[in-house]
C-alpha positions as CSV (number, residue, x, y, z in Angstrom):
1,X,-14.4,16.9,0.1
2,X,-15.9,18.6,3.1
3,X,-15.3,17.8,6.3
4,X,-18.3,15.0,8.0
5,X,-18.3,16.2,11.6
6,X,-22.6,15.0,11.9
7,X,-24.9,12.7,10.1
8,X,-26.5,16.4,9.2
9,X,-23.9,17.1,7.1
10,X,-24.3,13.8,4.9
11,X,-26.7,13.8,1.9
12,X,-28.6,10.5,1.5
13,X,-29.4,9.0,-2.0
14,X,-32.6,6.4,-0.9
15,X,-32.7,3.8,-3.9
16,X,-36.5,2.5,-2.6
17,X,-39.3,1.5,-5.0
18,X,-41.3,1.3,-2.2
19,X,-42.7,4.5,-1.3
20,X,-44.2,2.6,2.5
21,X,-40.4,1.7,2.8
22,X,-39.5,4.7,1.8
23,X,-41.3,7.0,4.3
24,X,-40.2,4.5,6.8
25,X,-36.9,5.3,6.0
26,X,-37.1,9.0,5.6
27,X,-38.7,9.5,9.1
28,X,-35.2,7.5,10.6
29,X,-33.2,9.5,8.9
30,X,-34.5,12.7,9.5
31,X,-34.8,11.7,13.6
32,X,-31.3,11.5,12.9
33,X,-30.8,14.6,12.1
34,X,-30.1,14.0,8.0
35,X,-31.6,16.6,6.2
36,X,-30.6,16.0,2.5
37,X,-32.5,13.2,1.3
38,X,-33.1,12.0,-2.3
39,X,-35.6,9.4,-3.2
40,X,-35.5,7.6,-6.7
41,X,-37.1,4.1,-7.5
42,X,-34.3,2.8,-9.4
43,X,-30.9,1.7,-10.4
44,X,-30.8,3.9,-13.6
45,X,-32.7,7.2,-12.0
46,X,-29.6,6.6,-8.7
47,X,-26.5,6.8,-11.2
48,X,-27.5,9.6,-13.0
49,X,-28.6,11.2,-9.6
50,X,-24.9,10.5,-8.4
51,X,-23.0,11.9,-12.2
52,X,-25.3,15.0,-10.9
53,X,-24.1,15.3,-7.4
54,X,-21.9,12.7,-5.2
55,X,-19.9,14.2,-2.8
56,X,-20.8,13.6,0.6
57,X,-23.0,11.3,-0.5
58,X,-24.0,7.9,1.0
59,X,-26.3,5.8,-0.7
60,X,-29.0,3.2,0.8
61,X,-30.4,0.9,-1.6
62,X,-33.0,-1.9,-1.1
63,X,-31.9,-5.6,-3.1
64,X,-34.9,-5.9,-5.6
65,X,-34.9,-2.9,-8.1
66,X,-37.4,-2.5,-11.2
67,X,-34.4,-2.4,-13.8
68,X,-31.7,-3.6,-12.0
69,X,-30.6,-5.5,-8.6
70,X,-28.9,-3.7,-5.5
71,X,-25.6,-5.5,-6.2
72,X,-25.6,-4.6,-9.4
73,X,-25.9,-1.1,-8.7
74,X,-23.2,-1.0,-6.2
75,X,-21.0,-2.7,-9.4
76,X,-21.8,-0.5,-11.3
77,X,-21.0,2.1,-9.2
78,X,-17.5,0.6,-8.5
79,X,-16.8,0.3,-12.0
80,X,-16.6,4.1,-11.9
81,X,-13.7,5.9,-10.5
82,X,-15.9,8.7,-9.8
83,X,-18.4,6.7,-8.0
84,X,-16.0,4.3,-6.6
85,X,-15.7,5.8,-3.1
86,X,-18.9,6.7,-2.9
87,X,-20.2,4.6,0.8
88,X,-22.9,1.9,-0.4
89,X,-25.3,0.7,2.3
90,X,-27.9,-2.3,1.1
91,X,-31.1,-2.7,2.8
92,X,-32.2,-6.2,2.6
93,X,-34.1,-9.2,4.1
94,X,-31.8,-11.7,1.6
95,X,-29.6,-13.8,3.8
96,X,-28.3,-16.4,1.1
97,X,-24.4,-15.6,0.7
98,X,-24.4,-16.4,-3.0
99,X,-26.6,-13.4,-3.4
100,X,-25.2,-10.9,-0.8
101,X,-21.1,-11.8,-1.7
102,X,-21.2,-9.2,-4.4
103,X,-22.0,-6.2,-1.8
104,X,-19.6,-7.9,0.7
105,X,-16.9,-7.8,-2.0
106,X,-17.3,-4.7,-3.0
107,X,-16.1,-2.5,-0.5
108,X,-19.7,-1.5,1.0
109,X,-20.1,0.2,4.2
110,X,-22.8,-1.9,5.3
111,X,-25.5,-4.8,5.3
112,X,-29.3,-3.8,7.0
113,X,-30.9,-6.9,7.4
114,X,-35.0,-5.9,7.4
115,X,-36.7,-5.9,9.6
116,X,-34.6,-2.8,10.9
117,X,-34.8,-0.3,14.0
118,X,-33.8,3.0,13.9
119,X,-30.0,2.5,16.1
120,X,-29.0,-0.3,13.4
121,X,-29.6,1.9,11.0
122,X,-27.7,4.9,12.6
123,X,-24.9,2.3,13.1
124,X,-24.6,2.2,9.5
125,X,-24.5,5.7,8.7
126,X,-21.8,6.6,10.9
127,X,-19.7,3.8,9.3
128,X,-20.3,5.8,5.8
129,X,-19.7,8.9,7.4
130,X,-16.7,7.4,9.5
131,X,-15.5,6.5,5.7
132,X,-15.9,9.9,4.0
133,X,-14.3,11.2,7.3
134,X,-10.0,12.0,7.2
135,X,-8.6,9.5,9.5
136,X,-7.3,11.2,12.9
137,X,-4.2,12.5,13.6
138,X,-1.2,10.2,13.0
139,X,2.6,9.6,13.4
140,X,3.1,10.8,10.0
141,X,6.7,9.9,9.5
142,X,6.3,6.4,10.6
143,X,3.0,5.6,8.5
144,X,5.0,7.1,5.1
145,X,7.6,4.2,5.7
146,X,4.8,1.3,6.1
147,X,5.3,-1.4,3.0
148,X,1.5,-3.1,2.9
149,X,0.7,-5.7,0.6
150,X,-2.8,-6.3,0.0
151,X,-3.7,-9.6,-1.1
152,X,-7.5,-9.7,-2.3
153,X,-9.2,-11.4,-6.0
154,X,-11.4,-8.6,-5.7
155,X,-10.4,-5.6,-7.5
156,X,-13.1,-3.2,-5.8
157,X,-12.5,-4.3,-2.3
158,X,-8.4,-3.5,-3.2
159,X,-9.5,-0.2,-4.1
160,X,-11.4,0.4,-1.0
161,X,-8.4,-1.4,1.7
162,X,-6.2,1.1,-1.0
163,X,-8.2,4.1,-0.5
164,X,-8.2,3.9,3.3
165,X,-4.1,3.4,3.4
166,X,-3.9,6.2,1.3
167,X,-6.0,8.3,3.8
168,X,-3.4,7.5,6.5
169,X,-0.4,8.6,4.2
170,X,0.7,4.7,3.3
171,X,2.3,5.1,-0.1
172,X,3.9,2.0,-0.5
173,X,1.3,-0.1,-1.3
174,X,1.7,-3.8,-3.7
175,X,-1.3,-6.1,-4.5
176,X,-1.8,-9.5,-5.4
177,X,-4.3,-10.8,-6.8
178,X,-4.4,-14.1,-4.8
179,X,-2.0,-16.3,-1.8
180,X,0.7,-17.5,-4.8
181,X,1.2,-14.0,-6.5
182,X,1.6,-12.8,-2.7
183,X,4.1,-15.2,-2.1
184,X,6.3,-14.5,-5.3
185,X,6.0,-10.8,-3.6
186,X,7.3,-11.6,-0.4
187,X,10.2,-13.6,-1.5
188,X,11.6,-10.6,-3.0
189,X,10.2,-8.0,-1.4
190,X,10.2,-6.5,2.6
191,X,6.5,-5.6,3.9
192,X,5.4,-4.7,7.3
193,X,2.0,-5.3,6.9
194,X,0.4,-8.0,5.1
195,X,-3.7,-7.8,4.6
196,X,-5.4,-10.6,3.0
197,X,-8.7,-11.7,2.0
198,X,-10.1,-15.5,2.6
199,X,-11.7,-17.1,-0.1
200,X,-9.5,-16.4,-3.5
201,X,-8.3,-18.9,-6.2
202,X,-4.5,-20.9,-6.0
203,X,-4.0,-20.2,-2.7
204,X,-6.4,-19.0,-0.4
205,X,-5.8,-17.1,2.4
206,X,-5.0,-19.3,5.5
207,X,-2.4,-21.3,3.1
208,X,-1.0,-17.8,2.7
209,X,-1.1,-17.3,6.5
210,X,0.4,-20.5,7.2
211,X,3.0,-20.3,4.4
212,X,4.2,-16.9,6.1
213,X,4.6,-18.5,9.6
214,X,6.2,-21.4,8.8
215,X,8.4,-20.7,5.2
216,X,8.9,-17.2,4.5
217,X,11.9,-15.1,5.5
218,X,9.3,-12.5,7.1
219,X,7.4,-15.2,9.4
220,X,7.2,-12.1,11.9
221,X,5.0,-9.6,9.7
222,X,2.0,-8.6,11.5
223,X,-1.2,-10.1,9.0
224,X,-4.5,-9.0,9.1
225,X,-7.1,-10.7,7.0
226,X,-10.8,-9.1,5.7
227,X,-13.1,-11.4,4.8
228,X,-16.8,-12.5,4.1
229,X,-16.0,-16.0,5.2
230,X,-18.6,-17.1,8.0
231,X,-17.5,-20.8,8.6
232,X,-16.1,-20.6,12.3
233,X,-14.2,-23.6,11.8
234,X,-12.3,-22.4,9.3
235,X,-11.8,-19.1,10.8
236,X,-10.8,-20.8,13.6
237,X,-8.5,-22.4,11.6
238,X,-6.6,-19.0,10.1
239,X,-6.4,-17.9,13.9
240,X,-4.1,-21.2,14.8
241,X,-2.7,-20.9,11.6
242,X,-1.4,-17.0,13.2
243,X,-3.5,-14.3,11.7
244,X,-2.8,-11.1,14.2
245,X,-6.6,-9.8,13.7
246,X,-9.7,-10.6,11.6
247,X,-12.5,-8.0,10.3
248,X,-15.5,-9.1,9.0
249,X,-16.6,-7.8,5.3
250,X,-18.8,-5.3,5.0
251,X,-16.1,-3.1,7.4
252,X,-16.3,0.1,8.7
253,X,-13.5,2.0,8.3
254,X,-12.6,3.2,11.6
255,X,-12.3,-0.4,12.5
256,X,-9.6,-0.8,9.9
257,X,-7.4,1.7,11.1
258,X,-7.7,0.5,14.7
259,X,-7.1,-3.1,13.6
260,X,-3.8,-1.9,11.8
261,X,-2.7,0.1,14.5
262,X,-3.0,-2.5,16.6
263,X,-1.2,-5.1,14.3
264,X,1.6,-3.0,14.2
265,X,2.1,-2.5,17.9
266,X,1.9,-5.6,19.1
């Protein structure tokens, strides 16, 4: 993959069946200085657009497609291993969660709620290219002997948490698949960082944050939870219960690595 040093090194794949949108669009972009931009009107015509060329790529897609809907496309994408890292950025005026959870889950760079200026859309292309960028310079010995355990239902926002560790030379990497298979983990095995999702079956994640405070042998271990959850009460709740930091989903990348960095220092 080359190096993304500029937004003018990116190529954009615009997923608009509005061609008013889609000129709207284009002229941000290119005041941004992005040069490389496709325009297809569907789901089908972006995939095979991507199996053509992806690298480098980031894609903006609008909710409401002729064949098929933005969050299935991104899906669909994720379902791919060669599309799976490709950075997803939806365009939409949705706001319901129900409808919008899928994107969140699924490792997506960003959310552009319409109506949209030009700087929140530049805001989320330099989170995609801040995700297709290698992660700077770090103390490589110590980052090979991090244990993480990441502790998320979803399988494509694992791969995506995964996929940024891996970037910053963390090998040692478990998942579970929700707060009780986490547990079973930690009983038997040392981790120094524990990062956890919210909302997931058996046991969710503040019962996971609380169980680790107040039970487990590691009580210390710094834990740092990504989530869609918006409910401030109950992510005020996690905070008591002793999460060290909390990143909303969508997350940009860079964000990640500082939160973890930071985790780990305290």
């Amino acid at each position: 993959m080359a190096l993304i040093t500029s937004l003018v090194d990116l190529s954009v794949l615009l997923v608009e069946p509005s061609s008013m949108q889609a000129h709207m669009v284009q002229r941000m972009l290119a005041n941004q200085g992005v040069k490389k931009v496709t325009v297809v009107e569907t789901a089908s015509a972006a995939l095979a657009a991507l199996h053509a060329e992806h690298e480098n790529t980031v894609v903006i897609s609008s909710l409401y497609l002729p064949d098929l809907a933005g969050t299935e496309l991104v899906t669909a994408m994720r379902s791919e291993r060669m599309l799976e890292t490709v950075p997803f950025i939806l365009v939409s005026s949705e706001t319901r969660p129900q409808v919008l959870e899928p994107v969140r889950q699924s490792g997506a760079c960003s959310i552009v709620a319409k109506p949209f200026n030009e700087q929140q859309l530049s805001r989320a292309l330099y989170a995609a290219a801040d995700y297709l960028s290698p992660p700077e310079d770090v103390d490589t010995a110590e980052i090979e002997s991090l244990r993480v355990l990441l502790v998320d239902d979803s399988m494509a926002s694992r791969r995506h948490l995964r996929r940024l560790l891996e970037e910053l030379g963390i090998d040692h990497i478990s998942e579970a698949v929700n707060g009780k298979e986490a547990v079973e983990l930690l009983q038997a095995t040392m981790v120094d960082l524990v990062i956890t999702d919210y909302n997931m079956p058996e046991m969710d994640g503040r019962e996971l944050t609380e169980y680790i405070r107040t039970q487990s042998w590691q009580a210390a271990v710094p834990i740092l939870m990504v989530t869609s959850e918006q409910n401030t009460g109950r992510l005020a709740a996690v905070e008591r219960a002793g999460v060290s930091a909390i990143c909303d989903k969508p997350f940009e990348a860079g964000s990640i690595r500082r939160l973890i960095s930071d985790a780990l220092t305290r």
